[in-house]
N, C-alpha and C positions, 0 to 999 in steps of 0.2 A: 466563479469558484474561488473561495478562499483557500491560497498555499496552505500545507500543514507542514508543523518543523517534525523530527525524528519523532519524538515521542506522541506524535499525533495531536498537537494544541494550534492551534493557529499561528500561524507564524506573525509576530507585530508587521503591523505596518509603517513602510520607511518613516522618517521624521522628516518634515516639510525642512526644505533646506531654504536658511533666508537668503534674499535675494546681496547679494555685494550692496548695494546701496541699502538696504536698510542695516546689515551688519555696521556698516561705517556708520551711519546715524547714531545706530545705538553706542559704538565706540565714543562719537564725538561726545552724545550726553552722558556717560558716565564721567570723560575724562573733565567734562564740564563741571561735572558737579563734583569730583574729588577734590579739581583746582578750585571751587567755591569754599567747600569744608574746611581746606587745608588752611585758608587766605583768612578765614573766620575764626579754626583754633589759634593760628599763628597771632591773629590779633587776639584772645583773651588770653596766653599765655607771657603777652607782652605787656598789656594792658592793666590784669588783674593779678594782685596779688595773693595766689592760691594758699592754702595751708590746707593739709590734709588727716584726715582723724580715721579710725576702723574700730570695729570691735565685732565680736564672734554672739551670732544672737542663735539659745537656744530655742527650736522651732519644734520640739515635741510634743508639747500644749496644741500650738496652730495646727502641725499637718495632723494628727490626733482627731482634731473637730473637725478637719477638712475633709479627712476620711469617712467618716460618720457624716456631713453635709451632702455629701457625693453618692453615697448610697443609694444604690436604687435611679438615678437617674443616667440618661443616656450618655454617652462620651460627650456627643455635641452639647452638654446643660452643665460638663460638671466645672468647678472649680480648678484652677493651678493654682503653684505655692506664690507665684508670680502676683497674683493677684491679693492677694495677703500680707504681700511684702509695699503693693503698689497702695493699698488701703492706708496702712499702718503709716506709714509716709507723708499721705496727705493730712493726716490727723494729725500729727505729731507736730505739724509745720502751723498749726491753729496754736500751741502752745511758745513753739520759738518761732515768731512772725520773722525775726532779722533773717529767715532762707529764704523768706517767699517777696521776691518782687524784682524792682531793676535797679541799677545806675544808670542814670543820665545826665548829662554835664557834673558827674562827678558827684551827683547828690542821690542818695537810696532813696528810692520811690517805692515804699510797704505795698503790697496789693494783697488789698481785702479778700479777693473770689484768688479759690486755691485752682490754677489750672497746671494738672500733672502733662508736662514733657513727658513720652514714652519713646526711647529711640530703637527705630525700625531698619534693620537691613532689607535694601532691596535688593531685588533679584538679578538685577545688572549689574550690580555695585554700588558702594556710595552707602549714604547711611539720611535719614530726616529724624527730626524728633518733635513729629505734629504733637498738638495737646488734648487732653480729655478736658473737656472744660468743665469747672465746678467736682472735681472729681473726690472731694473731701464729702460731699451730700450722697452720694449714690452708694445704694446698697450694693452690697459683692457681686450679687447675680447681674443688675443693671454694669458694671463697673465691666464685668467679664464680655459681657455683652459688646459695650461701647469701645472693651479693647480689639475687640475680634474682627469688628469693622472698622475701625481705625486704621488695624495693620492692613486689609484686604484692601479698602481706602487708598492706604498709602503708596500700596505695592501697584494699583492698576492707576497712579497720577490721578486722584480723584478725589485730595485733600483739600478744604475750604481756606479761604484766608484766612481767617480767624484761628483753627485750628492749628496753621503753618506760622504763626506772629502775635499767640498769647499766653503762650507758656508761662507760668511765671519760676517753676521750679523743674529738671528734669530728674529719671531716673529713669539707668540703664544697668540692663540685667543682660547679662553671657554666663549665666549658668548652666543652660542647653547648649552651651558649645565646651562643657568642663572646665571653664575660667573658675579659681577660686574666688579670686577677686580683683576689682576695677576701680583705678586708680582714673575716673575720668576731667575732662578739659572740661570747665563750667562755658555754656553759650551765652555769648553777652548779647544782649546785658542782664542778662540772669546773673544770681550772685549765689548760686550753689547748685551741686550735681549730686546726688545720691548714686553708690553704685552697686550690685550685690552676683556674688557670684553663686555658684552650685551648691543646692541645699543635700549635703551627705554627711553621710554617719560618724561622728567625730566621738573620741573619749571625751568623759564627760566627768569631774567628778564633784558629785552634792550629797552633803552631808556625811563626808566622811568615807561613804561608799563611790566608787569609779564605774563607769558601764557606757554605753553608747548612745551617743541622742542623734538626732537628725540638725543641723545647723548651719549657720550661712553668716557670710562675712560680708556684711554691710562696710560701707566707706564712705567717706563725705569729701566732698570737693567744697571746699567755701571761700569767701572773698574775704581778705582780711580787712576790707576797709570798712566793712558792714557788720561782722561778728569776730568773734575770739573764737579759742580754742575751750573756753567754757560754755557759751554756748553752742560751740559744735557737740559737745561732747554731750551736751543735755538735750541734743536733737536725736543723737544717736541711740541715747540711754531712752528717751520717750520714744520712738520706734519699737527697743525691745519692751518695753513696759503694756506695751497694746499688745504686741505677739505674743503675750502671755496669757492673755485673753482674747483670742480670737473671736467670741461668741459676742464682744460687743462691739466687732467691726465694720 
């Protein structure tokens, strides 16, 4: 017989209580892997010399199509703005090569194949930023697809090496947690971070007239030993230049 609570629904059943040694397990590898995180930003904050750029991209063209894309298809098919912004990014990075590749022994090494960094919170703690590889080629739908099992991927430890060691560019989004925007640490030896916060309704004013758009505050993290602050600034401005056309992303 299943308990009922007051109002007559089934009462849940208890929550499987972990055992002391697996709780501590799991303690050990979070704290494992913050002290990895920490030891890895501490060295690109030492290592690389960061300069940082932003600017406010209007996104009422993109969520617009996105809306009108999503129509009619089930929750599980549709698009986020997330992924629009993660498009836009890898395109943009085909026009200023100097974001996309490494330092090693002190020399830029360009890399040809765009693989987008996505950084994933896990569920214990701790944070990864595996790669979609080739993520500049793949249509939005495929792109939406390959992030969905990436994150699920990531969260049940069931990322490949390749995935976890070929990043060449990241970008991290806290827009779902109401961050405006993200001022983040580049992973070395990656030599730039894209970051973008919460796409909301901001005054807006074109053409003389003021009213509200929908927008989102992209950031660049870059390595000054690889780019300037003109071409950051001409990564940021081709980002917004594709979110004006979403239809050809």
């Amino acid at each position: 017989m299943v308990e009922k609570d007051l109002v007559g629904a089934p009462a849940p059943a208890p929550a499987p209580v972990p055992s002391p040694t697996a709780a501590t397990s799991t303690a050990k590898r979070t704290a494992g892997l913050r002290r990895a995180i920490g030891a890895l930003m501490a060295r690109s904050k030492k290592t690389i010399p960061h300069y940082y750029l932003s600017t406010t991209i209007d996104l009422r063209a993109a969520m617009a199509w996105m809306t009108d894309a999503n129509a009619g298809r089930p929750a599980s098919a549709r698009l986020v703005p997330a992924i629009l912004l993660m498009k836009a990014t890898a395109l943009a990075v085909r026009d200023v090569p100097e974001m996309n590749g490494y330092v090693v022994d002190g020399e830029f090494q360009p890399s040809t194949p765009i693989h987008l960094g996505v950084v994933v919170a896990l569920r214990g703690g701790g944070v990864v930023a595996p790669a979609i590889l080739a993520a500049d080629t793949l249509a939005l739908d495929d792109l939406m697809a390959r992030l969905r099992d990436l994150v699920a991927r990531a969260r049940a430890g069931r990322l490949q090496r390749a995935e976890m060691t070929e990043a060449t560019i990241t970008v991290t989004n806290l827009g779902d947690l109401g961050v405006d925007s993200v001022f983040g640490v580049i992973y070395p030896p990656q030599v730039a971070l894209v970051g973008f916060g919460r796409v909301a309704e901001q005054p807006w004013a074109h053409d003389g007239m003021v009213g509200a758009r929908p927008a989102v505050v992209a950031t660049l993290s870059a390595d000054h030993r690889v780019s300037d602050g003109m071409r950051g600034a001409r990564f940021l401005s081709r980002i917004d230049e594709l979110l004006q056309r979403p239809e050809e992303l």
